[in-house]
N, C-alpha and C positions, 0 to 999 in steps of 0.2 A: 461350464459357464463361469464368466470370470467378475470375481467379485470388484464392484465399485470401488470400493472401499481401496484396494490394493494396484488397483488399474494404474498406467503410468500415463496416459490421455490426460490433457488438462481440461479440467472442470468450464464449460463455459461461464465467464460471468457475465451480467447484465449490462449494457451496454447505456450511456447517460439519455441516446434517443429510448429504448425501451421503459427509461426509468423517469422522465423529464421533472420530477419532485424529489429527485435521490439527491444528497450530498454526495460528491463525484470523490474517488480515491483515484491520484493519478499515482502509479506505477513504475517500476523497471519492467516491463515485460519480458525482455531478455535474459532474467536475472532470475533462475530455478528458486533459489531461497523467497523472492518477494514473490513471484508466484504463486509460490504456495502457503505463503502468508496469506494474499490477499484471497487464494479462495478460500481458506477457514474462514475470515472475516465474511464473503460469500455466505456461507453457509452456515453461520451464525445469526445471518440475517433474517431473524423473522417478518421481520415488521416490512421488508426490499425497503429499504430508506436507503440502500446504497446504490452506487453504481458504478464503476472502474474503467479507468481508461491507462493504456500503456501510452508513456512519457514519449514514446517510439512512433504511437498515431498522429499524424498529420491535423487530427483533429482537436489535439492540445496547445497548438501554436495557434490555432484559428481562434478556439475558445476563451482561452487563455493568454495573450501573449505579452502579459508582465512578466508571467513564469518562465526565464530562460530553461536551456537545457543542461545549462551545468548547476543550475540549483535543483533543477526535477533528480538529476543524476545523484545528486547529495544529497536527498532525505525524499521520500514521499509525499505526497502532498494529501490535505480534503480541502474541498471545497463545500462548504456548506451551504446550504439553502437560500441564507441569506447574500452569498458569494463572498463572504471572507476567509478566508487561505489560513489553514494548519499545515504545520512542517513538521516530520518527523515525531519526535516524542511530542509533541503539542496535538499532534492527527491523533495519535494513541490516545490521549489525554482524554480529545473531545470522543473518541469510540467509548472508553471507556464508562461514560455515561449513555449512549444510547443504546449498546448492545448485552443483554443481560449475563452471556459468558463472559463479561469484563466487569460486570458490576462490580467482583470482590476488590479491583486494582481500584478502580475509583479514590477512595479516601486517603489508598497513596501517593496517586497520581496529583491528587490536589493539596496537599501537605503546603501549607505557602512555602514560595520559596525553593521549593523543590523543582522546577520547571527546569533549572539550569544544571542539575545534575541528570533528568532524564535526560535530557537531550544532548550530554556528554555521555551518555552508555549508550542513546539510541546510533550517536556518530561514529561509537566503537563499532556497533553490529554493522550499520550500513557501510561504513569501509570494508568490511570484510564479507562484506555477502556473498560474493561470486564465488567463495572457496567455501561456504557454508552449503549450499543447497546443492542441488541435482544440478551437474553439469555438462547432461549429456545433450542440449544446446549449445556449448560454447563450440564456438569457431572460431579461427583468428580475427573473421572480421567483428567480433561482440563481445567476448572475452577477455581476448590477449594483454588487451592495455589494462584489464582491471586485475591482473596478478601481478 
């Protein structure tokens, strides 16, 4: 029997019709490393206050269509409750307070001032995602240009 925990299947996540009171986390779905970001974040979720959608669904440009696809491409997005838009270390930011595995970052995250160094190490990691995670998705047609 093969353990959850180790399975290489991805985790479903909750989709924003299943969740219609979630602040939405929009995605690279393509991209192993955010993947499996967003399902820890998944799975940290006690309270389902989330709910994820890949930048790749047809249903982002419907929902959202301030959000081009070359800013979804360059940082993740939340969408919170009230419909105002976190990017990158700012989405970290606002998780940081709602999800209790992030509680400890909280008071760094909010350091005044500090907004503009997170989100200069969050644009280091996000350029380099697709060499960081599981890449046994890339194909030429979803990869290629990001190495």
């Amino acid at each position: 029997m093969a353990n959850s925990t180790t399975s290489k299947e991805p985790c479903p996540l909750p989709a924003p019709q299943e969740r219609p009171n979630a602040a939405i986390i929009i995605f690279d779905g393509q991209c192993g490393f955010c993947r499996g970001q967003v399902e820890r974040l998944s799975r940290w979720d006690r309270t389902k206050s989330l709910a994820f959608l890949s930048l790749h669904d047809s249903e982002v440009s419907k929902r959202f269509p301030d959000l081009t696809f070359n800013q979804l491409m360059e940082q993740m997005y939340l969408v919170d409750t009230r419909g105002n838009r976190h990017g990158g270390a700012a989405a970290f930011r606002y998780l940081s307070r709602k999800l209790l595995r992030l509680w400890f970052l909280a008071p760094l995250m909010h350091i005044p001032g500090s907004l503009s160094i997170w989100q200069w190490l969050y644009r280091k990691i996000a350029s380099r995602r697709y060499r960081l995670g599981d890449q046994s998705n890339c194909d030429e047609s979803n990869c290629k240009v990001h190495f």
